[in-house]
The first five atom37 places (N, CA, C, CB, O) and aatype in JSON, in Angstrom:
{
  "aatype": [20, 20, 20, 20, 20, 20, 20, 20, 20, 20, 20, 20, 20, 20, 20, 20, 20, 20, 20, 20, 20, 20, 20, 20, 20, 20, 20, 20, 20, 20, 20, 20, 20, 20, 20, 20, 20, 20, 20, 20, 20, 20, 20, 20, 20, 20, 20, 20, 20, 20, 20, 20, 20, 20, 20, 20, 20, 20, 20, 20, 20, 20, 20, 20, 20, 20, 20, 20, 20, 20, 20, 20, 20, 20, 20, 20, 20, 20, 20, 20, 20, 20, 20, 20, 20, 20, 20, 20, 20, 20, 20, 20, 20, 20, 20, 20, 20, 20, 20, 20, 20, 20, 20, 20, 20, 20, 20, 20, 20],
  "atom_mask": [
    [1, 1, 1, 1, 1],
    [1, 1, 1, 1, 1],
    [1, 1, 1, 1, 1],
    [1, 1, 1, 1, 1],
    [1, 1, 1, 1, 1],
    [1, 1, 1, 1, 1],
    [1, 1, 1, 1, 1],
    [1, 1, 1, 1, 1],
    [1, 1, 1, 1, 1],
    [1, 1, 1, 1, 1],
    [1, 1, 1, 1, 1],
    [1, 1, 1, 1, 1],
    [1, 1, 1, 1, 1],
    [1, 1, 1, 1, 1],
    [1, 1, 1, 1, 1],
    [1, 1, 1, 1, 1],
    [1, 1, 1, 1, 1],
    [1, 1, 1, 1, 1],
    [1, 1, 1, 1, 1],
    [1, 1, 1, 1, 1],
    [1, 1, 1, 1, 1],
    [1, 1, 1, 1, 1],
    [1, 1, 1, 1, 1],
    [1, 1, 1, 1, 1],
    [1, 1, 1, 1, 1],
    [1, 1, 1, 1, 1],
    [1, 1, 1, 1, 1],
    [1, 1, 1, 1, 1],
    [1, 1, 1, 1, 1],
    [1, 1, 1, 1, 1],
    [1, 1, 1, 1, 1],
    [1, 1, 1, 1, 1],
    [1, 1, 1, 1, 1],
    [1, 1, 1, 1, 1],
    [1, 1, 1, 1, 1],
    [1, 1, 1, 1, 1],
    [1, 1, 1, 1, 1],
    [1, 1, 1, 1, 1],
    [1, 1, 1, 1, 1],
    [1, 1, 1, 1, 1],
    [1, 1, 1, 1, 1],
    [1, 1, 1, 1, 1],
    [1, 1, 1, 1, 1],
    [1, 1, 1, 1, 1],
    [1, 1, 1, 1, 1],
    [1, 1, 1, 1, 1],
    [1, 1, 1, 1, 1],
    [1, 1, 1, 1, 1],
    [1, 1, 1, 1, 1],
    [1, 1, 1, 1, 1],
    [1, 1, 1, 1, 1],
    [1, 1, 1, 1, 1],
    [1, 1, 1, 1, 1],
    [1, 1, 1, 1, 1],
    [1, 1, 1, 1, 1],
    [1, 1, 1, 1, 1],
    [1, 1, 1, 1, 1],
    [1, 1, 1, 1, 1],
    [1, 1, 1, 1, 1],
    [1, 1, 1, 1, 1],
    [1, 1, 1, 1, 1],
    [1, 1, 1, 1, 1],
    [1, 1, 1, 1, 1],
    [1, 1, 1, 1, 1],
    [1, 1, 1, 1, 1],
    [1, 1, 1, 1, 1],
    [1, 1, 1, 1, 1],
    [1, 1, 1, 1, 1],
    [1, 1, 1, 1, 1],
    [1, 1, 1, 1, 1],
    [1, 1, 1, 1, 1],
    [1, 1, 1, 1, 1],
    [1, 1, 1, 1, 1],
    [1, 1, 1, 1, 1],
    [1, 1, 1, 1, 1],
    [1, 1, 1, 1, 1],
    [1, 1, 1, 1, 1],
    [1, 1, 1, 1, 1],
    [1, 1, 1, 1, 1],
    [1, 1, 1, 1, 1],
    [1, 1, 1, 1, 1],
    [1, 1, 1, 1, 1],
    [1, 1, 1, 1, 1],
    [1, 1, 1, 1, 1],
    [1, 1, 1, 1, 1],
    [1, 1, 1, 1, 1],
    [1, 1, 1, 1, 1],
    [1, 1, 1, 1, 1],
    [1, 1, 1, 1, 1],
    [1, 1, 1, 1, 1],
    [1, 1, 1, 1, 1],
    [1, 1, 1, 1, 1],
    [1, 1, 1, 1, 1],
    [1, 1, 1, 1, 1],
    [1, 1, 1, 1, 1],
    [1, 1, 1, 1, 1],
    [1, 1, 1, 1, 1],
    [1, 1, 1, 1, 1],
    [1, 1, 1, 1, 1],
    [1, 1, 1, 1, 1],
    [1, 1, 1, 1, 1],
    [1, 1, 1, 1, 1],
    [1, 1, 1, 1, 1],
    [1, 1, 1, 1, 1],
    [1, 1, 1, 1, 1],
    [1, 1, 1, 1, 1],
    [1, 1, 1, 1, 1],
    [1, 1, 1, 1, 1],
    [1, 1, 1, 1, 1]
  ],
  "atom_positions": [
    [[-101.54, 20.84, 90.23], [-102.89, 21.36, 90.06], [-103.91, 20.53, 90.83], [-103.25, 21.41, 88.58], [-104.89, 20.92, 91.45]],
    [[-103.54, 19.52, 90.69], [-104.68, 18.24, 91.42], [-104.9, 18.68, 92.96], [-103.85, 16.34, 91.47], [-105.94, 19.08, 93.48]],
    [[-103.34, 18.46, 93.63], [-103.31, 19.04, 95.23], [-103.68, 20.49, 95.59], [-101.89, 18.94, 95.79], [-104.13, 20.91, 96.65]],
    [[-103.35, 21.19, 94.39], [-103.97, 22.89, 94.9], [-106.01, 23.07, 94.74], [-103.02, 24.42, 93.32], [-106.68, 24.05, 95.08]],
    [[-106.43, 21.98, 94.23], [-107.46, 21.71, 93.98], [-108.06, 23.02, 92.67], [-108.12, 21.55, 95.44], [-109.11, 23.63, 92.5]],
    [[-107.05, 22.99, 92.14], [-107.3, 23.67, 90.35], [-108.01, 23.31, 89.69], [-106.42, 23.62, 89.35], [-108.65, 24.09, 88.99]],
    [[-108.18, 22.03, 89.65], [-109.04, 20.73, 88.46], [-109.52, 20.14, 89.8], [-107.84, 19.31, 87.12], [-109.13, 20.15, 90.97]],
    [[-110.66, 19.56, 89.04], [-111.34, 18.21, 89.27], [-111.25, 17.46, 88.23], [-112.69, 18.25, 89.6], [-111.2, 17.82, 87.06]],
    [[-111.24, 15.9, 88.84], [-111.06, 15.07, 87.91], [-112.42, 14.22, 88.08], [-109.67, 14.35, 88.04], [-113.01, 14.45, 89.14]],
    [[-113.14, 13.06, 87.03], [-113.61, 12.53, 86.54], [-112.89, 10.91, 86.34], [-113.86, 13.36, 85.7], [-111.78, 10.84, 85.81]],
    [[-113.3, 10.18, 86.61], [-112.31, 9.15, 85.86], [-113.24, 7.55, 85.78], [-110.59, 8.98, 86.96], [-114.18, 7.36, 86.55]],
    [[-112.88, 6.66, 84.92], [-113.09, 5.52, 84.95], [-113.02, 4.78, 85.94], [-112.6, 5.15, 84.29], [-111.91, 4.98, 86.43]],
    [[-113.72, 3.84, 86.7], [-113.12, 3.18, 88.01], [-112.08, 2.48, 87.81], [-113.94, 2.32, 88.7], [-111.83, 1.65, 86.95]],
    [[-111.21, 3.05, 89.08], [-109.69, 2.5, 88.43], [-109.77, 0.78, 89.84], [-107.68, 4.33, 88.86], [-110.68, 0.49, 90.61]],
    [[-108.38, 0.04, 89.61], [-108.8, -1.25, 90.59], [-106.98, -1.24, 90.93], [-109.76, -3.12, 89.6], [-106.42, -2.27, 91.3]],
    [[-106.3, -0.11, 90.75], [-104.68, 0.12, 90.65], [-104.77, 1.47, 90.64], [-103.8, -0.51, 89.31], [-105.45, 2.13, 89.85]],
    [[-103.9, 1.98, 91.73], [-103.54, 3.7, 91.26], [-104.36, 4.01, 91.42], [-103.14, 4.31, 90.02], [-105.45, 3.46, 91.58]],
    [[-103.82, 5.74, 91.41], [-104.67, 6.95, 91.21], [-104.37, 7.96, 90.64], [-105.04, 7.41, 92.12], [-103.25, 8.16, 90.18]],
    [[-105.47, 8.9, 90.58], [-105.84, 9.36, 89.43], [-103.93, 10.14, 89.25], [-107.55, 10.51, 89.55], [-103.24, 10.18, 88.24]],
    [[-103.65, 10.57, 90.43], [-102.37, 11.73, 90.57], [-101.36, 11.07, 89.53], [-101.54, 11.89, 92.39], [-100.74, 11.68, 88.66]],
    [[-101.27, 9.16, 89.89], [-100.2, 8.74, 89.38], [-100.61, 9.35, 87.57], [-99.99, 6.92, 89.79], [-99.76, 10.04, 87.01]],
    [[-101.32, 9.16, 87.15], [-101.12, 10.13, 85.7], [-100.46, 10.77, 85.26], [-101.66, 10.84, 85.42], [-99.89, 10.52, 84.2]],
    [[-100.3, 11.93, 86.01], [-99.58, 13.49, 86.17], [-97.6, 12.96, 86.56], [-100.64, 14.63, 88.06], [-96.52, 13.38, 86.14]],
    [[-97.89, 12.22, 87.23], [-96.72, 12.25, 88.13], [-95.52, 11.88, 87.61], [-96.89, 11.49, 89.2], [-94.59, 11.5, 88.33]],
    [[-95.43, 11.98, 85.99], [-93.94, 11.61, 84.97], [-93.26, 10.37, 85.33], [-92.64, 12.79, 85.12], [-92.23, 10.04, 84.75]],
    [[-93.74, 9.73, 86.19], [-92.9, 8.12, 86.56], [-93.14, 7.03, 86.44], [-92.65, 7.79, 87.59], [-93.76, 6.45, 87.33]],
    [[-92.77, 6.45, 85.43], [-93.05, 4.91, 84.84], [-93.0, 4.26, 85.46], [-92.45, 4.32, 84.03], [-92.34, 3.32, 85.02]],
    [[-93.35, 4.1, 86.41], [-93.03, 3.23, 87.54], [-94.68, 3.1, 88.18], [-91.72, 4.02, 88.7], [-95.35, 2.07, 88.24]],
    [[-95.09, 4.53, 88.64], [-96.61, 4.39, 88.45], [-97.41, 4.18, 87.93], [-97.05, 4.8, 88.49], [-97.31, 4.28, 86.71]],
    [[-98.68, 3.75, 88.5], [-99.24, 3.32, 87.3], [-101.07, 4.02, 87.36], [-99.05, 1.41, 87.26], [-101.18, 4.91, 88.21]],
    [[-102.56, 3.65, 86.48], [-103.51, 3.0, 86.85], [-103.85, 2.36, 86.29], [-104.23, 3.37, 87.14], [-103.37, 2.27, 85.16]],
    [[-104.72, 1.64, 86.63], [-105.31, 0.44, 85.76], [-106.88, 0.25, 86.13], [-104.45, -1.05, 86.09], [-107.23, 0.31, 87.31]],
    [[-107.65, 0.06, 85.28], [-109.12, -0.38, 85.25], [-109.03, -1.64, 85.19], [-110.01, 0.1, 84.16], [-108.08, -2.2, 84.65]],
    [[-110.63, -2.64, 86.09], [-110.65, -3.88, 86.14], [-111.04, -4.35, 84.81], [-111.44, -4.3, 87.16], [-112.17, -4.84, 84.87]],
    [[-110.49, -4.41, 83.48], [-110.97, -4.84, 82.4], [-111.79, -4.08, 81.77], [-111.45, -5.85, 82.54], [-112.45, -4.64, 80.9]],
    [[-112.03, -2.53, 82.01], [-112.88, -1.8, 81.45], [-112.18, -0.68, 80.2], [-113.59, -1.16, 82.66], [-111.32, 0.15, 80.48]],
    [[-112.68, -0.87, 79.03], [-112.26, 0.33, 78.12], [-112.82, 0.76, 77.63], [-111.61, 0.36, 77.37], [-113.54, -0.12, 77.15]],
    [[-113.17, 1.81, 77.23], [-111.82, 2.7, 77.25], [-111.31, 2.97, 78.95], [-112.21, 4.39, 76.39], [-111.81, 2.28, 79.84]],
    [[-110.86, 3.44, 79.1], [-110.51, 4.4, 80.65], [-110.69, 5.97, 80.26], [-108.57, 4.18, 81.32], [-109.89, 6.33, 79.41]],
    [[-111.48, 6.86, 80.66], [-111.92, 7.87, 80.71], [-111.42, 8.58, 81.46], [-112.87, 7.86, 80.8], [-111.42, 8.08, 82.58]],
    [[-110.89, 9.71, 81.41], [-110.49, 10.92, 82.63], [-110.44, 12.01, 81.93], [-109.02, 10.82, 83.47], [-109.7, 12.25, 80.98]],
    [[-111.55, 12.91, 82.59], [-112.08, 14.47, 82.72], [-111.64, 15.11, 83.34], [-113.14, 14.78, 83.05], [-111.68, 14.71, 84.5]],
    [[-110.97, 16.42, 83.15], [-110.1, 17.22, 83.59], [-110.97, 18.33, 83.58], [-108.86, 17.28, 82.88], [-110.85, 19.03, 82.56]],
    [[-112.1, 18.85, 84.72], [-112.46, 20.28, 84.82], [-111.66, 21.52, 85.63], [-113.69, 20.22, 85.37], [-111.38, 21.38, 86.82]],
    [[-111.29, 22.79, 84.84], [-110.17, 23.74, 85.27], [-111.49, 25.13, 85.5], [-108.59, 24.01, 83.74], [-112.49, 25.15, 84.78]],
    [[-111.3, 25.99, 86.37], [-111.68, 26.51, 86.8], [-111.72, 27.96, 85.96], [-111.24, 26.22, 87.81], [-112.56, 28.79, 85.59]],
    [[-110.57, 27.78, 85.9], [-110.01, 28.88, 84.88], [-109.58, 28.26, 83.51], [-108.69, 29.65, 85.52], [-109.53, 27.03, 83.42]],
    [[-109.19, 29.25, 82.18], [-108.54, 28.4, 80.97], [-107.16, 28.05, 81.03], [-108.63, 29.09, 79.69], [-106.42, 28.97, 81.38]],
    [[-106.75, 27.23, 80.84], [-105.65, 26.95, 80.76], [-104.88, 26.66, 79.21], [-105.67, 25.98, 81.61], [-105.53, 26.42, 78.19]],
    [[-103.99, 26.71, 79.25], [-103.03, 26.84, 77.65], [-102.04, 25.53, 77.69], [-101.81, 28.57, 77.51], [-101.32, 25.28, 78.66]],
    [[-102.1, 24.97, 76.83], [-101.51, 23.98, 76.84], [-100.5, 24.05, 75.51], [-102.48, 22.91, 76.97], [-100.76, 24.91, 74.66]],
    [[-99.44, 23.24, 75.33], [-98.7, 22.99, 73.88], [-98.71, 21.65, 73.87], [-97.15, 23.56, 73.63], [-98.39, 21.28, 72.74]],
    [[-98.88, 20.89, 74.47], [-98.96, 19.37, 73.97], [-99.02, 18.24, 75.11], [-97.62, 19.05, 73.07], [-99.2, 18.51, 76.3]],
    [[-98.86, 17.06, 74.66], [-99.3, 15.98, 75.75], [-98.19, 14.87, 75.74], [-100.87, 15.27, 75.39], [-97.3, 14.83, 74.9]],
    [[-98.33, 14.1, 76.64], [-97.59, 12.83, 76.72], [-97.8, 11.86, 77.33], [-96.65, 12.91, 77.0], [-98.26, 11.97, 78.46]],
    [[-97.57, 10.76, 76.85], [-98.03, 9.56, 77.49], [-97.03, 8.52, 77.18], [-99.43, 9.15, 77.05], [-96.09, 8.52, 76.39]],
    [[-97.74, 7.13, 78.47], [-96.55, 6.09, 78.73], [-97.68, 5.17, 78.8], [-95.36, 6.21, 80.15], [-98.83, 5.51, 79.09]],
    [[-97.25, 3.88, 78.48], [-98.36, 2.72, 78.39], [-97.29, 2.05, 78.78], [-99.27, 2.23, 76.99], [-96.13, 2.22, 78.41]],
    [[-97.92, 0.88, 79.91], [-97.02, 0.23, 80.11], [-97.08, -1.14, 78.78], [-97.14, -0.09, 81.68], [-96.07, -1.42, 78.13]],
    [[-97.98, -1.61, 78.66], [-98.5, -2.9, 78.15], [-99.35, -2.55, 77.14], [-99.2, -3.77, 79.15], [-99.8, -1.42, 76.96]],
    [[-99.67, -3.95, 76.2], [-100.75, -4.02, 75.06], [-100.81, -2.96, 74.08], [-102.07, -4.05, 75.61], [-99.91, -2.21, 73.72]],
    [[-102.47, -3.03, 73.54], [-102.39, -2.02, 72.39], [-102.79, -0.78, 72.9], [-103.25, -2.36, 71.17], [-103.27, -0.6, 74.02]],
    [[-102.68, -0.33, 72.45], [-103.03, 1.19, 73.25], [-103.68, 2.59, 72.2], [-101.3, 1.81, 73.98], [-102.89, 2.95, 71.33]],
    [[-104.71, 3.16, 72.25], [-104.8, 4.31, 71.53], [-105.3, 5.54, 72.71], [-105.9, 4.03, 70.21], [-105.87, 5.48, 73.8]],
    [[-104.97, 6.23, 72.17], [-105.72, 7.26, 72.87], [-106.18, 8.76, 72.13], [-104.84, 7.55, 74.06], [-105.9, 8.86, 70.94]],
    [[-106.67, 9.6, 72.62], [-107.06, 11.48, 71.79], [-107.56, 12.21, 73.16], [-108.86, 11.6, 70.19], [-108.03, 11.73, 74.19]],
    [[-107.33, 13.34, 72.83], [-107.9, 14.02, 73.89], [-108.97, 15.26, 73.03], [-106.52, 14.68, 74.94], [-108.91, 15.8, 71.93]],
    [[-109.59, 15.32, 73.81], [-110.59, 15.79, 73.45], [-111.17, 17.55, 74.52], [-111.51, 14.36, 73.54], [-111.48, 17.31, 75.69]],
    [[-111.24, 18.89, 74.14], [-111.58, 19.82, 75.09], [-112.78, 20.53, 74.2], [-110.25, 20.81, 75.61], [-113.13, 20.55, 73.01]],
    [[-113.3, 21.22, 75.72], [-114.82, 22.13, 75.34], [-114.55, 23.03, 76.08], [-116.42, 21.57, 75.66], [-113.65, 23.12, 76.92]],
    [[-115.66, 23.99, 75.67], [-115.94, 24.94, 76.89], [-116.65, 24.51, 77.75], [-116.49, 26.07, 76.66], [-116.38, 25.25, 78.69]],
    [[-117.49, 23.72, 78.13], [-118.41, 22.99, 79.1], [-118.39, 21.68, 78.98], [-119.71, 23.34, 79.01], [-118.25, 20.99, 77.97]],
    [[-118.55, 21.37, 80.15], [-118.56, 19.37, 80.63], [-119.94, 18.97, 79.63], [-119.09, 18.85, 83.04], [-120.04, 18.12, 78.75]],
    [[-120.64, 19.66, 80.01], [-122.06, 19.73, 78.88], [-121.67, 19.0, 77.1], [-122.52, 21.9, 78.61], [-122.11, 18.01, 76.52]],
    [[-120.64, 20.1, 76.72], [-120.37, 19.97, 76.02], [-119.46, 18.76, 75.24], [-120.27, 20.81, 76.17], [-119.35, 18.23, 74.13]],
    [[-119.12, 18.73, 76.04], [-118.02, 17.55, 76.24], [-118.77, 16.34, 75.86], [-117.39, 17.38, 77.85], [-118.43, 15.59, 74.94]],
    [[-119.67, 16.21, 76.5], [-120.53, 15.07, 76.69], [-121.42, 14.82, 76.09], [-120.96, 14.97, 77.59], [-121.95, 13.72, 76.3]],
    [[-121.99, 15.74, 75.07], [-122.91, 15.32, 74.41], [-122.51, 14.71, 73.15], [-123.72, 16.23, 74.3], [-121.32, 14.41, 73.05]],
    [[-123.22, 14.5, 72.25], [-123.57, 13.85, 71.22], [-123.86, 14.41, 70.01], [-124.42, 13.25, 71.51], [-124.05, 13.9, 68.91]],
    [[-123.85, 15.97, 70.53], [-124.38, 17.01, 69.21], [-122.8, 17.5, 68.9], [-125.72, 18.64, 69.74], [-121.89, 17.99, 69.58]],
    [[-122.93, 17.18, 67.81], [-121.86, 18.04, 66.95], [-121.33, 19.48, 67.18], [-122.38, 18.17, 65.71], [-120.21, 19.95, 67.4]],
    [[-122.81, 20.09, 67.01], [-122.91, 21.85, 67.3], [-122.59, 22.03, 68.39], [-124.24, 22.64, 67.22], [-123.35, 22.78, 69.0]],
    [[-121.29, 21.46, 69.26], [-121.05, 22.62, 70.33], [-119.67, 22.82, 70.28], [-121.5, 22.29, 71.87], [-119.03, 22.86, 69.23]],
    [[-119.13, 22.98, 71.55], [-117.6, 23.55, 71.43], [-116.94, 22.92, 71.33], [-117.01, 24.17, 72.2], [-115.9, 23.39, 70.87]],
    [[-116.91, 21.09, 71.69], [-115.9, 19.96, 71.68], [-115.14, 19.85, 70.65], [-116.41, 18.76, 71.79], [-115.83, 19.66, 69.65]],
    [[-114.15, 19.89, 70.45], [-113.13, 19.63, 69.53], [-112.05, 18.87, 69.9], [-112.67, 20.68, 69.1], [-111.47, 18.96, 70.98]],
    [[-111.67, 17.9, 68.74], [-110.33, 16.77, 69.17], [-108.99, 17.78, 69.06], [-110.11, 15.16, 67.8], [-108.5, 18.38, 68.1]],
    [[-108.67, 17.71, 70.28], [-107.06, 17.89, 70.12], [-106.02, 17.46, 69.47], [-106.61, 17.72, 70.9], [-105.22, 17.9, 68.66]],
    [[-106.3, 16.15, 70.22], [-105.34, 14.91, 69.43], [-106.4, 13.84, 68.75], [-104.23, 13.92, 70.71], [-107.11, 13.12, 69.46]],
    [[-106.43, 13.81, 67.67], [-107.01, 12.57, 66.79], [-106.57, 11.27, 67.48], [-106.41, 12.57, 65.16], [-105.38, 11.15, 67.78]],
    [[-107.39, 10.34, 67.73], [-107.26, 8.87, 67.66], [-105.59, 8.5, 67.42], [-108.27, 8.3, 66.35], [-105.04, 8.92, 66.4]],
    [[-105.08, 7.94, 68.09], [-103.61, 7.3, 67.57], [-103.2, 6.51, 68.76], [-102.32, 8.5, 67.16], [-103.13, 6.73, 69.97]],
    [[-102.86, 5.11, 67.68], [-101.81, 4.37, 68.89], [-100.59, 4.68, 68.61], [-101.77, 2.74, 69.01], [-100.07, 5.09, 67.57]],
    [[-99.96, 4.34, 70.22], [-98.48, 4.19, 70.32], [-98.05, 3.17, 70.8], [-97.88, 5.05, 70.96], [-98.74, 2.37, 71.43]],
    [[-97.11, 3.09, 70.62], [-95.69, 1.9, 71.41], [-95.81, 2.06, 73.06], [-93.61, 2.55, 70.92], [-95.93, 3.05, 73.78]],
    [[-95.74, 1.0, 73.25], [-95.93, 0.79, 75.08], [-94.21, 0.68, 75.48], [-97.03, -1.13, 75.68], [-93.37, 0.12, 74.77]],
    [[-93.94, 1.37, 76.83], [-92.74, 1.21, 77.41], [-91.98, 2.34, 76.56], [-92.17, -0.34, 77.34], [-90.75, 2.22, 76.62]],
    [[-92.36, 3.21, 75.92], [-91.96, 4.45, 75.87], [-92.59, 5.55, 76.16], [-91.62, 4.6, 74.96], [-93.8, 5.4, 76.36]],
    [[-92.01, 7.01, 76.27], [-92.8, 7.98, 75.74], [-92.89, 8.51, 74.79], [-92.82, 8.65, 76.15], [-92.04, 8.91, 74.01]],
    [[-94.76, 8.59, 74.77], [-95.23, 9.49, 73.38], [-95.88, 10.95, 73.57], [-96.43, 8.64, 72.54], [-96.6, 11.49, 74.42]],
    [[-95.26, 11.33, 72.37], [-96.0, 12.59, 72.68], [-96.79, 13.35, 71.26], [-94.81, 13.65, 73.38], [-96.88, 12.77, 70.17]],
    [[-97.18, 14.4, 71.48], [-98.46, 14.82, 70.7], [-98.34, 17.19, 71.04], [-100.4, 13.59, 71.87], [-98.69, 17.72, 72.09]],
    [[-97.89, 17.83, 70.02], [-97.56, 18.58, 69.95], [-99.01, 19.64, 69.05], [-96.24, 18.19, 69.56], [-99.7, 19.51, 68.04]],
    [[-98.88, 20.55, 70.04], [-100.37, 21.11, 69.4], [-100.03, 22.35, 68.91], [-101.69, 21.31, 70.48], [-99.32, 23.22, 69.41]],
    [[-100.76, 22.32, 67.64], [-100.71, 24.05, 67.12], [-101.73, 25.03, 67.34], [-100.66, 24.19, 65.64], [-102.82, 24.5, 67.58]],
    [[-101.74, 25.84, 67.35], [-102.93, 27.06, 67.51], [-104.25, 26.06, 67.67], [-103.11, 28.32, 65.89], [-104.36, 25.15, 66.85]],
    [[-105.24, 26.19, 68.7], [-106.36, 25.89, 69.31], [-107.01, 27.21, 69.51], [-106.13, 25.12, 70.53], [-106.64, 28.0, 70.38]],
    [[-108.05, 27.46, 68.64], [-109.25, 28.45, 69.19], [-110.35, 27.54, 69.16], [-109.62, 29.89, 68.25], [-110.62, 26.67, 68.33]],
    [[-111.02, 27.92, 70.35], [-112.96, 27.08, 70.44], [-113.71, 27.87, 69.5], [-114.08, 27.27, 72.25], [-114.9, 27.64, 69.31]]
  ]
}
């Protein structure tokens, strides 16, 4: 999606990697921020997309993460309650040097 230019991405300044290595299922890749957290990355799709769940790999330390979708970046971003943002995945750490994953049920905005 990244190379067909489907999404735009958003991201934290990274000082390692890029944004692709994310996507790219190989522990071996990586990114990394110069000491900055959280690390942030915004995923705008052109169209809706459907998802069933997520996964992730940490290499190191403590780690939490959630994902979070709207109908608008607007939305996303604000601070007001009243709009479309809703957590996907709640707040949760995992174990580093494996994969985790996060399985979603029915999502309506």
């Amino acid at each position: 999606m990244l190379d067909w230019g489907l999404v735009q991405t958003q991201c934290t300044p990274l000082d390692m990697g890029q944004v692709s290595n994310v996507f790219d299922g190989d522990t071996v890749s990586l990114v990394r921020t110069p000491a900055i957290n959280p690390l942030v990355l915004t995923l705008t799709f052109s169209e809706t997309q459907y998802v069933s769940g997520f996964r992730t790999w940490f290499l190191g330390g403590t780690n939490q993460w959630n994902v979070a979708v709207a109908v608008t970046l607007a939305d996303l971003n604000s601070a007001d309650t009243n709009t479309s943002c809703r957590l996907l995945v709640q707040p949760r750490s995992d174990p580093e040097s494996q994969w985790n994953a996060a399985t979603l049920g029915s999502f309506l905005p």
